[in-house]
VOVO-471369 format. One record per residue (C-alpha): residue in three letters; z, x, y; residue number from 1. Coordinates in Angstrom, 1 decimal, decimal comma, padded with zeros to 4 digits. Last residue first. Example, Ala and Ser with C-alpha at 12.3 -4.5 7.8 and 13.67 -1.06 7.14 Angstrom:
   r     c3     c1     c2   k
 SER  007,1  013,7 -001,1   2
 ALA  007,8  012,3 -004,5   1
end
This chain:
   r     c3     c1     c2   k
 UNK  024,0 -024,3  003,8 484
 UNK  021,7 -022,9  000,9 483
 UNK  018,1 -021,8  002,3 482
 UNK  015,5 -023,6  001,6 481
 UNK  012,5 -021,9  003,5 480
 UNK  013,7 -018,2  002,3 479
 UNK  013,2 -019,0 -001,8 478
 UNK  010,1 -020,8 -000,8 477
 UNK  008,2 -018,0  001,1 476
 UNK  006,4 -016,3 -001,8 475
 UNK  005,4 -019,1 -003,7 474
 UNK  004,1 -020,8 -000,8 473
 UNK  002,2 -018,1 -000,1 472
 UNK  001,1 -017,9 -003,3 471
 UNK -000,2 -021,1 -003,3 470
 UNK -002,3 -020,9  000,0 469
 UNK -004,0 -017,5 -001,0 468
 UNK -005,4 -018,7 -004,4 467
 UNK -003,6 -017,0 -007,7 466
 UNK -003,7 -020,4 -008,9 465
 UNK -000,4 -021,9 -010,6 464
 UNK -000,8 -024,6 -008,6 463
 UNK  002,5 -025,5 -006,4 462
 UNK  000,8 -025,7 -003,1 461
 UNK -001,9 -027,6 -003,6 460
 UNK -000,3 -030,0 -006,1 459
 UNK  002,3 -030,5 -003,3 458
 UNK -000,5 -032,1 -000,7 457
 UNK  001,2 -035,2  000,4 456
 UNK  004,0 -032,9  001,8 455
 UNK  001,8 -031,5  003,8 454
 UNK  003,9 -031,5  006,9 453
 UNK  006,8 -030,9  005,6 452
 UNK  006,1 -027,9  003,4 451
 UNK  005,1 -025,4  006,4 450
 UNK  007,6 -027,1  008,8 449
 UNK  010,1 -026,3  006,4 448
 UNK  009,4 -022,3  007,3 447
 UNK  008,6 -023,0  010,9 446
 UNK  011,9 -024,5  010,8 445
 UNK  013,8 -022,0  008,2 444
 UNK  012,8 -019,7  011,4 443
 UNK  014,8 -022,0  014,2 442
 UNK  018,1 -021,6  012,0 441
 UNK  019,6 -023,6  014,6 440
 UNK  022,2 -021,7  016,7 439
 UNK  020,1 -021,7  019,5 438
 UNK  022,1 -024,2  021,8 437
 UNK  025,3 -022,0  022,0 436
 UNK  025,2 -022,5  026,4 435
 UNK  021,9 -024,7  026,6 434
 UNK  018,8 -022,7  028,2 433
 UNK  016,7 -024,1  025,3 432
 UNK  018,6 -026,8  023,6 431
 UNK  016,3 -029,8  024,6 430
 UNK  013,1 -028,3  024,5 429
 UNK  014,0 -026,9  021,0 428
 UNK  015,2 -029,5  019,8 427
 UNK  012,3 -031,6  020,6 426
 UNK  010,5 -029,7  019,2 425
 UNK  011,9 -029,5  015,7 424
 UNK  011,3 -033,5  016,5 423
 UNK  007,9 -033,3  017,2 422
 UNK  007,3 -030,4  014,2 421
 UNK  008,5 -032,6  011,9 420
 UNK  006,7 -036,0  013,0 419
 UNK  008,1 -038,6  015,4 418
 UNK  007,7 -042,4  014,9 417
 UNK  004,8 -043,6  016,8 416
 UNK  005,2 -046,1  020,3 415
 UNK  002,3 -047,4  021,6 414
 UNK  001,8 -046,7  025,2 413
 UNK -001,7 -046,1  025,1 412
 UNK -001,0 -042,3  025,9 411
 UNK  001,7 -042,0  023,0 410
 UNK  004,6 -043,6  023,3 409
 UNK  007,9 -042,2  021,2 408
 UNK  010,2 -042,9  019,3 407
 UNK  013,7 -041,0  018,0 406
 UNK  015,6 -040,6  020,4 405
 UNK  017,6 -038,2  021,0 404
 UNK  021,1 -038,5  021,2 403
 UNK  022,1 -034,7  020,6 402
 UNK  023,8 -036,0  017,6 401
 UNK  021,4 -038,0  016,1 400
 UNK  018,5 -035,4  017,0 399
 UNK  020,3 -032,8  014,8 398
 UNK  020,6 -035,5  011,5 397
 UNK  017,2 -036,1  011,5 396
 UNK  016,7 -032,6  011,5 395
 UNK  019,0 -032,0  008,7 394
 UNK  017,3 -035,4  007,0 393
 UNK  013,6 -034,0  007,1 392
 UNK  015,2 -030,8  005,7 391
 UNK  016,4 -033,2  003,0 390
 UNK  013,1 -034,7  002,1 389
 UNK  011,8 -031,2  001,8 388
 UNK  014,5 -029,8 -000,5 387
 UNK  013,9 -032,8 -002,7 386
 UNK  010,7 -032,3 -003,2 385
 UNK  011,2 -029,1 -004,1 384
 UNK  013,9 -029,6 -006,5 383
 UNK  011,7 -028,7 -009,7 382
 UNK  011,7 -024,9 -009,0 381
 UNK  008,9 -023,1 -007,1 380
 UNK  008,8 -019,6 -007,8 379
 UNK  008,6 -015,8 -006,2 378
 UNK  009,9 -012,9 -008,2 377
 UNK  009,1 -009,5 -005,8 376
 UNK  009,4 -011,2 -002,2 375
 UNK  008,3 -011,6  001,7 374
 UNK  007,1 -007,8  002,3 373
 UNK  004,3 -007,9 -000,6 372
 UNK  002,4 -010,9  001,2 371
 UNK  001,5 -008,5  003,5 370
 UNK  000,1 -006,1  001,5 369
 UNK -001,6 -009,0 -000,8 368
 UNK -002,5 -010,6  002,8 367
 UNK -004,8 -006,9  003,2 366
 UNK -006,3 -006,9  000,6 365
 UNK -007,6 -010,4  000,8 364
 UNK -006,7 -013,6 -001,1 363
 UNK -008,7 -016,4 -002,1 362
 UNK -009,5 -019,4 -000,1 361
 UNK -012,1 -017,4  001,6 360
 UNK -011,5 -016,8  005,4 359
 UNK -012,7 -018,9  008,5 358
 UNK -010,6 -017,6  011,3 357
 UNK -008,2 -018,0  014,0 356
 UNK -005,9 -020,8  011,3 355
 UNK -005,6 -017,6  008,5 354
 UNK -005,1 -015,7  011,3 353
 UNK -002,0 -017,5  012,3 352
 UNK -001,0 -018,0  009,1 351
 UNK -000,9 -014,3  008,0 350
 UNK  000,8 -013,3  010,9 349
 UNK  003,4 -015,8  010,9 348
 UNK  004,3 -014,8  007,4 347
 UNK  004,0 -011,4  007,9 346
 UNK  006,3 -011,3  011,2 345
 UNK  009,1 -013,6  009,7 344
 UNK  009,2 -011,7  006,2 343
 UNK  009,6 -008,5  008,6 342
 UNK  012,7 -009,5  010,3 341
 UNK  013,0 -011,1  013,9 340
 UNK  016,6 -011,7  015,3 339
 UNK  015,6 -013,6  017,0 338
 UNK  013,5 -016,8  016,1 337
 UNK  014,7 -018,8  019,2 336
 UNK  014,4 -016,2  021,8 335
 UNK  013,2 -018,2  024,6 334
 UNK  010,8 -019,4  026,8 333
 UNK  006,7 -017,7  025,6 332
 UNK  008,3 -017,0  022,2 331
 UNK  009,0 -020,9  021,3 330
 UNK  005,7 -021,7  023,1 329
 UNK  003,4 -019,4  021,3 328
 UNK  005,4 -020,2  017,9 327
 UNK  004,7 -024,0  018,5 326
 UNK  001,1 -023,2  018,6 325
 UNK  001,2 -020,9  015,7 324
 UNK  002,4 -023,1  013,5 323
 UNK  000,4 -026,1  014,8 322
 UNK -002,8 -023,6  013,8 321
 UNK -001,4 -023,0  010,2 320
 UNK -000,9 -027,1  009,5 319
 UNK -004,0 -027,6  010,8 318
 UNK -005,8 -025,2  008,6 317
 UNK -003,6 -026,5  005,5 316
 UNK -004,7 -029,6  006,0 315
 UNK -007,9 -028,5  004,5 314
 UNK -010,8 -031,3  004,8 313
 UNK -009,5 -030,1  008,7 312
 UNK -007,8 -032,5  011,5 311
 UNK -008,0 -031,1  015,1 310
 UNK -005,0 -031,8  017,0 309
 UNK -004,5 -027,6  017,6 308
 UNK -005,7 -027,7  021,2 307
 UNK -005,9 -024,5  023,1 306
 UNK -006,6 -024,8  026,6 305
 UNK -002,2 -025,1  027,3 304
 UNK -002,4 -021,5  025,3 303
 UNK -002,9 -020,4  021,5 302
 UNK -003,7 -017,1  022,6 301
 UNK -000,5 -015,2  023,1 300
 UNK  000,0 -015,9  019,4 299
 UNK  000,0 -012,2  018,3 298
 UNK  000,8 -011,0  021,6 297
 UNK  004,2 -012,5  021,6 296
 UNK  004,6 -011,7  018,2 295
 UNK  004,0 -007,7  018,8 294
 UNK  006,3 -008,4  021,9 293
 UNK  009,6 -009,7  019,6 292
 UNK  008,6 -007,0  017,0 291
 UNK  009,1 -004,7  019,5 290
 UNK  012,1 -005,8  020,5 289
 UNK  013,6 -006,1  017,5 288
 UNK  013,2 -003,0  016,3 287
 UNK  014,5 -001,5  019,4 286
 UNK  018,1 -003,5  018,4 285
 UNK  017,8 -002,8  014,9 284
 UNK  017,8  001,2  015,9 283
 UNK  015,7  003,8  015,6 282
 UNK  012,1  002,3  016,3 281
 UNK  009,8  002,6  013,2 280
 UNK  007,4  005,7  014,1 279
 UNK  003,8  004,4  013,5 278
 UNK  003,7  002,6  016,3 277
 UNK  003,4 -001,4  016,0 276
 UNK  000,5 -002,8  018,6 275
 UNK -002,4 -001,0  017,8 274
 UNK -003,7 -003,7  015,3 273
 UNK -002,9 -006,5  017,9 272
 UNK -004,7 -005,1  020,9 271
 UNK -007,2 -004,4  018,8 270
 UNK -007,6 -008,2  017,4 269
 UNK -007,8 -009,2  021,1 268
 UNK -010,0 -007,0  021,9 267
 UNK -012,3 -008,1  019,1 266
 UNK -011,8 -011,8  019,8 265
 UNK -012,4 -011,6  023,6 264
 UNK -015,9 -009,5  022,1 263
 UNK -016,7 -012,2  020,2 262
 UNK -017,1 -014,6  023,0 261
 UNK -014,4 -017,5  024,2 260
 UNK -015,6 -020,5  026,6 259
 UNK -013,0 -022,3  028,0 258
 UNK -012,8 -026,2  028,5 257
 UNK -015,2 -027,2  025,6 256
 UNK -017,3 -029,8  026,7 255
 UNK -017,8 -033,7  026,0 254
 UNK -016,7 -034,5  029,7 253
 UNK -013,6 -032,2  029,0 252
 UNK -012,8 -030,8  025,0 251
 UNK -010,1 -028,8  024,4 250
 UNK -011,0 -025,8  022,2 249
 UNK -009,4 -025,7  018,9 248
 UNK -012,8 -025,0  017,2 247
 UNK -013,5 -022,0  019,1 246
 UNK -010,0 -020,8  016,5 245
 UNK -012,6 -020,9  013,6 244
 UNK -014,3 -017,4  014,8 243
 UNK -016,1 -017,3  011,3 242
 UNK -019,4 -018,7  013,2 241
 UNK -020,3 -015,4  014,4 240
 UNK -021,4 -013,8  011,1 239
 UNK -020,9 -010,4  010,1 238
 UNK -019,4 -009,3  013,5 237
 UNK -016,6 -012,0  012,6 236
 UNK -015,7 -010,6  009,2 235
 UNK -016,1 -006,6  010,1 234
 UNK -013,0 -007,4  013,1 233
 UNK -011,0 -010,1  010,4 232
 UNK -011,4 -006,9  007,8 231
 UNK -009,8 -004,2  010,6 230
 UNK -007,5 -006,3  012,1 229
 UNK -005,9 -007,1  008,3 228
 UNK -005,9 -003,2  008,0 227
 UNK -003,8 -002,9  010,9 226
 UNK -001,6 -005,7  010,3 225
 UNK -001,1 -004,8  006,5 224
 UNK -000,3 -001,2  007,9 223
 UNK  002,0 -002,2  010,2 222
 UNK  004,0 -004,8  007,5 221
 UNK  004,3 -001,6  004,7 220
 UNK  005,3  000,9  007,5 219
 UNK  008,3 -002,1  008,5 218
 UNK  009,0 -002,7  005,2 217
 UNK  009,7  000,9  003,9 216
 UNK  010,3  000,6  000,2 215
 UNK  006,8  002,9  000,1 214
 UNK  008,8  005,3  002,0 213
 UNK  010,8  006,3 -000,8 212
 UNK  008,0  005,9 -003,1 211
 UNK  006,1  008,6 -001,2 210
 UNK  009,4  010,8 -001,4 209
 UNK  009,8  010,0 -005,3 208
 UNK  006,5  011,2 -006,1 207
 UNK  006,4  014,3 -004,5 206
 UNK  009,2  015,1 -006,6 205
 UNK  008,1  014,3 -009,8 204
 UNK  004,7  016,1 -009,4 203
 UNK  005,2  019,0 -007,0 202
 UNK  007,6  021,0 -009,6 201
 UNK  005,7  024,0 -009,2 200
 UNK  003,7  023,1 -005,9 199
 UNK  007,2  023,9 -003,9 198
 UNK  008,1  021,3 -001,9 197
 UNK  008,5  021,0  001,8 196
 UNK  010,5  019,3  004,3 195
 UNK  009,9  019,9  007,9 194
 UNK  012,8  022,3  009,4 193
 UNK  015,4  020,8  011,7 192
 UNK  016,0  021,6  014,8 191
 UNK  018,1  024,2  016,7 190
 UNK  015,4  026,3  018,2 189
 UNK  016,3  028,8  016,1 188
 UNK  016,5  026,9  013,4 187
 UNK  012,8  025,7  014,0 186
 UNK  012,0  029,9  014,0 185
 UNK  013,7  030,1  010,7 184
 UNK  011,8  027,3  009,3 183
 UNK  008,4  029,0  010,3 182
 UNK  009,0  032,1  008,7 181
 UNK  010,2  030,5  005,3 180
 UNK  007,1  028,5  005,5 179
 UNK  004,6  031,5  006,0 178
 UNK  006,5  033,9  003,5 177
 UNK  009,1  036,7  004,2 176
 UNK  009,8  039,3  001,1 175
 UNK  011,6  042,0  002,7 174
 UNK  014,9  039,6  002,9 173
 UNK  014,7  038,9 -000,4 172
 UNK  016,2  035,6 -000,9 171
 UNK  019,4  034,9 -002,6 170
 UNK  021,3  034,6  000,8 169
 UNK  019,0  031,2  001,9 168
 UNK  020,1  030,4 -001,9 167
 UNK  024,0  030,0 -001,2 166
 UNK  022,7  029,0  002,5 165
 UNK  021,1  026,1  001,5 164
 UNK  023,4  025,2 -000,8 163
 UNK  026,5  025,1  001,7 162
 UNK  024,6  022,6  003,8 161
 UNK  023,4  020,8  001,1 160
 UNK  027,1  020,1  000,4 159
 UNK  027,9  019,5  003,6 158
 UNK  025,6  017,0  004,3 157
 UNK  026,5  015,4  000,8 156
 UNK  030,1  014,9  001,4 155
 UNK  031,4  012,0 -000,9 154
 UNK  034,4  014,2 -001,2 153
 UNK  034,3  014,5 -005,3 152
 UNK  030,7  015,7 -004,5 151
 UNK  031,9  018,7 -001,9 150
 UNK  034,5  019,4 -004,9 149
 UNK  032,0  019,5 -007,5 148
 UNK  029,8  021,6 -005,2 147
 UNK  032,4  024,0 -005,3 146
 UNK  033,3  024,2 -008,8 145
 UNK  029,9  025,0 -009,5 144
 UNK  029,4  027,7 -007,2 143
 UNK  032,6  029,0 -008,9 142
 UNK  031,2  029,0 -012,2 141
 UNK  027,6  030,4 -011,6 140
 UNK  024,6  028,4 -010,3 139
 UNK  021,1  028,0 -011,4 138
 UNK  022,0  025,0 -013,5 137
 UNK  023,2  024,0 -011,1 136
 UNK  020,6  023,1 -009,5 135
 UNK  019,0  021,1 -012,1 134
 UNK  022,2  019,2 -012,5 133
 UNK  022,1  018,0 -009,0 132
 UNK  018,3  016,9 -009,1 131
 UNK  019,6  014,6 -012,3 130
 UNK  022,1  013,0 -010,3 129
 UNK  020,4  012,2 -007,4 128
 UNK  017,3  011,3 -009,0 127
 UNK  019,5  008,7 -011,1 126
 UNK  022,0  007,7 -008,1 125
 UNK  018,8  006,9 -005,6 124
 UNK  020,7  005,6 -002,4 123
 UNK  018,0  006,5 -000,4 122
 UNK  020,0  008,2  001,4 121
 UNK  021,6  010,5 -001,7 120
 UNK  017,9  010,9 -003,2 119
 UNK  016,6  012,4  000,0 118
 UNK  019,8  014,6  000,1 117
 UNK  018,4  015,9 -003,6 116
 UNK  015,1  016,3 -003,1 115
 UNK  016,0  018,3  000,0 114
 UNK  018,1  020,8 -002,3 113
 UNK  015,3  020,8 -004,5 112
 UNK  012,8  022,0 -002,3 111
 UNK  015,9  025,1 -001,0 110
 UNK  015,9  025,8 -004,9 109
 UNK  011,9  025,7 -005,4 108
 UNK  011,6  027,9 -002,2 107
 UNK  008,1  026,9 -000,6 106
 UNK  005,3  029,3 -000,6 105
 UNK  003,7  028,0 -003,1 104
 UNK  003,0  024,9 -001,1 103
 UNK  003,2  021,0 -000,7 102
 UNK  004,1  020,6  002,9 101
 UNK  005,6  017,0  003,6 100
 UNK  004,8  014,7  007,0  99
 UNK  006,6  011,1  007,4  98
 UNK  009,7  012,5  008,4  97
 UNK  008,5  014,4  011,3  96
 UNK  007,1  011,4  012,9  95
 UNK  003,4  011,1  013,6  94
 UNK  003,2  011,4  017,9  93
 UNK  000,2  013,4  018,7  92
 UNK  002,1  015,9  019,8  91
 UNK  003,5  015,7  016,3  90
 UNK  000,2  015,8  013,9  89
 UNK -001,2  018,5  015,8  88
 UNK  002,3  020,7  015,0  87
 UNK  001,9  020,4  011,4  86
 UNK -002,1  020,8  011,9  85
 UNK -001,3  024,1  013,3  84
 UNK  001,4  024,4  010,8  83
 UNK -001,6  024,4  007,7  82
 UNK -003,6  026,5  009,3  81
 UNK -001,4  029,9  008,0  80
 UNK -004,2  031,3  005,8  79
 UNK -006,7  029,7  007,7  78
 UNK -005,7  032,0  010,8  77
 UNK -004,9  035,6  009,1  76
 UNK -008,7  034,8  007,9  75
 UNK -010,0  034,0  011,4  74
 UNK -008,5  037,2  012,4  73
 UNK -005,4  037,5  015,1  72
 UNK -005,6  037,0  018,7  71
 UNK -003,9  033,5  018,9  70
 UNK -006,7  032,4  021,2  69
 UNK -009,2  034,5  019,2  68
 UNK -008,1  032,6  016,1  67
 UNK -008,1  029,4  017,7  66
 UNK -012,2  030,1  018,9  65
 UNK -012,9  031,2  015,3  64
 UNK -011,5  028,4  013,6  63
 UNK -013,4  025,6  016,2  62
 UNK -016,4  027,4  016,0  61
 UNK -016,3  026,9  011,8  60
 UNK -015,0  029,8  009,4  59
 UNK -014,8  027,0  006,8  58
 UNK -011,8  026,3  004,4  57
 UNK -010,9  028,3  001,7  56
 UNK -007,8  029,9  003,3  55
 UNK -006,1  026,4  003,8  54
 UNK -002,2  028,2  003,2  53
 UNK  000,0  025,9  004,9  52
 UNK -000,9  022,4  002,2  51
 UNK  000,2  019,3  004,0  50
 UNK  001,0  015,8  002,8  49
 UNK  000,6  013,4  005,6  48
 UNK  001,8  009,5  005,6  47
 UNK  000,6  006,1  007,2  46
 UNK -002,7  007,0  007,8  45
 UNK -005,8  005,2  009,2  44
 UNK -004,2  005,3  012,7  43
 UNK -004,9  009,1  012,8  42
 UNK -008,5  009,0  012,8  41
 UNK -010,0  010,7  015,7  40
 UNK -007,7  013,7  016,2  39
 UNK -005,6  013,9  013,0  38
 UNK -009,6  013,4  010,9  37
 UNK -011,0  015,8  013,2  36
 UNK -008,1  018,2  012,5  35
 UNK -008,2  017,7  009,0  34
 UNK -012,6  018,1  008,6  33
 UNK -011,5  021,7  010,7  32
 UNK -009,1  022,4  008,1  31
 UNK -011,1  022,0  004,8  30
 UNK -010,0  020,2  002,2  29
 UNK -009,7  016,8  003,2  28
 UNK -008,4  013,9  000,7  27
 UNK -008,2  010,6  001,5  26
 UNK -005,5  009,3 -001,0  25
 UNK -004,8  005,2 -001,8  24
 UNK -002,5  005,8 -004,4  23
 UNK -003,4  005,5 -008,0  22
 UNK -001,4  008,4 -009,7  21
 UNK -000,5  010,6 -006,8  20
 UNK  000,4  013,9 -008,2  19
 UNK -001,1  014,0 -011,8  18
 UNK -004,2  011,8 -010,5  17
 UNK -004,7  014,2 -007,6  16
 UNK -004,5  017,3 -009,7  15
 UNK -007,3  015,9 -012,4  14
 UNK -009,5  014,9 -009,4  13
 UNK -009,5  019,0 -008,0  12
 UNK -008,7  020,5 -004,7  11
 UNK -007,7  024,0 -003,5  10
 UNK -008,5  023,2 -000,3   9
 UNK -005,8  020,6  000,4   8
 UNK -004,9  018,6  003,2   7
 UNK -003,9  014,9  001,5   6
 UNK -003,9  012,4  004,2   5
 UNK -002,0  008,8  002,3   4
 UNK -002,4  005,5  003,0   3
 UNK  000,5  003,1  002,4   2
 UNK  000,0  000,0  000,0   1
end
């Protein structure tokens, strides 16, 4: 689900299978081809795994001119390359963590002492404790004794602390290498090295730090978005008529009121893909935030000219444009749905697009990415219809007691009994501003709102198809019901 940059110019199929299985890999192994891809492409990559030594690559203009600047040979260059592209990758912004060296040069102790505080954080017992026994089995008695006691203590950063410099003191001082050079200088400056891992016991351990940030929601929900831009901006260029959200238009003197293009679309759909950086924010708080202006711009255009009314053969299209509608207006006044999480961002995402544009019933890459941040065992038990009839009655029950009513007229003055998303509206417009008035669980709403109102269509929703409206439903229906 992530995509990987593999530099390597010592490349072969059989070595990417044994370290990356069936991940999604582009592999460059030259470094001028790397740099270009950094440069240019960088949005396409989610994580970086770095050889130093790129010796093999091309002597190209761009090799020769950095050697000269550096004034050493283009060879003494290459063989080093691999921290220029380190550094290339951070003024460009890629986070630290998200970069690994794979080289030869790397210490296989000092790899295996990052192994194993990656392994503590991630709260990986198994890794942890069989990464711990492989060290020590390189240590004497009283080396022993003293990690057990650092262990016993539930102090890991000083354990690793006091490893790293039980082997930094093993090394032979006359024998520098590349990455050993370049940590030292880091320390020096008082940060911390990148992480490496020495290509001898690459395959295990590379493998648990791209599964590590495989767990990652928020990488897994940008590059969903980003690749779900990417389709929708091929889908619309290949025929026109797939911009479906034209057909929400409101209509004046038997015309549309705006007049959207295909290139409002595209910029709108860049706008969107950019929108999450590639460095999660540090703090629940910042996440937040930027999830709140990512939906704000996500539903920005379902505005007062936008008319989601229009019934479909597919209710589900109406139901997905009302969705986003209501959203637009929730997010426009108020924070209604905060704090936001990623189950709340996919699913409106997916809907939202899903009511913009003129898709397949079946699913598309990039939903099944998406669709992977809501849940792992998704089913539909036998109460659903019962859940639905008693969301009805919570709501019901929350326009009782803020005394509002429950008819009203429509523009001939005839009065209609409320649907779902009236009366969830009503809320809203009543509580917004209100001292304690968003206490309602605003996102089981859009949630219930999904079930309500085509809750003459069940069969659609609960068929065992593998079609994109079923498992959605699949995959949100544990969250929409929550127990009160």
């Amino acid at each position: 689900m992530l995509n990987v940059l593999w530099v390597e110019d010592e490349f072969s199929e059989q070595k990417q299978r044994s370290w990356f299985g069936n991940r999604e890999v582009l592999v460059k192994t030259d470094f001028t081809e790397a740099k270009d891809a950094i440069n240019n492409r960088l949005e396409q990559f989610d994580l970086i795994v770095l050889d130093i030594n790129l010796e093999n690559s091309e002597h190209s203009s761009e090799v020769k001119e950095l050697a000269k600047q550096f004034n050493i040979t283009e060879q003494e260059f290459l063989e080093q390359s691999g921290m220029n592209l380190f550094l290339n990758l951070l003024e460009h912004g890629f986070p630290k963590e998200q970069i690994i060296f794979v080289t030869a040069y790397a210490d296989i102790n000092i790899s295996l002492v990052d192994e194993l505080k990656e392994a503590y954080t991630h709260g990986n017992d198994e890794i942890f404790n069989e990464t711990i026994e492989t060290i020590q089995n390189e240590l004497g008695k009283e080396e022993v004794i003293k990690c057990s006691e650092f262990i016993d203590k539930e102090d890991i950063d000083g354990l690793c602390q006091y490893l790293n410099d039980y082997f930094d003191n093993l090394k032979d001082k006359n024998n520098k290498n590349t990455y050993n050079d370049f940590c030292e200088a880091y320390r020096r400056c008082r940060i911390e090295p990148p992480k490496a891992i020495n290509k001898d016991i690459v395959k295990q351990h590379l493998n648990n730090w791209l599964e590590n940030h495989e767990k990652n929601q928020y990488l897994v929900l940008r590059r969903g978005i980003i690749e779900g831009c990417r389709f929708l901006k091929a889908h619309i260029v290949k025929n026109d008529r797939n911009i479906q959200f034209r057909d929400f238009i409101r209509i004046a003197n038997n015309q549309p009121v705006i007049e959207i293009q295909i290139t409002d679309i595209e910029n709108y759909l860049d706008s969107v893909s950019q929108f999450l950086a590639i460095k999660q924010p540090n703090n629940l708080s910042a996440t937040n935030t930027q999830y709140r202006l990512f939906l704000r711009t996500l539903v920005h255009e379902w505005e007062e000219n936008i008319n989601p009314n229009r019934k479909y053969n597919d209710n589900d299209i109406h139901t997905f444009a009302w969705l986003s509608k209501m959203t637009r207006n929730w997010t426009s006044h108020a924070t209604l749905l905060e704090p936001l999480d990623v189950l709340t961002i996919a699913f409106l995402f997916l809907v939202n697009m899903r009511a913009m544009f003129k898709l397949p019933k079946e699913i598309n890459p990039y939903e099944e990415i998406l669709l992977s941040c809501m849940s792992t065992s998704p089913e539909i038990n036998s109460e659903l219809e019962n859940h639905i009839k008693n969301s009805e009655n919570d709501i019901d029950g929350i326009l009782a007691s803020l005394k509002i009513p429950e008819y009203k007229k429509d523009k001939n003055g005839k009065e209609n009994l409320k649907d779902f998303g009236d009366k969830v509206n009503d809320i809203y417009r009543r509580n917004t501003g209100q001292l304690g008035a968003e206490n309602h669980d605003y996102k089981g709403f859009l949630l219930q709102y999904f079930w309500v109102n085509q809750k003459s269509y069940l069969s659609n929703l609960t068929a065992s198809s593998d079609d994109f409206l079923p498992t959605l439903a699949r995959h949100i229906y544990s969250r929409s019901f929550l127990e009160k």
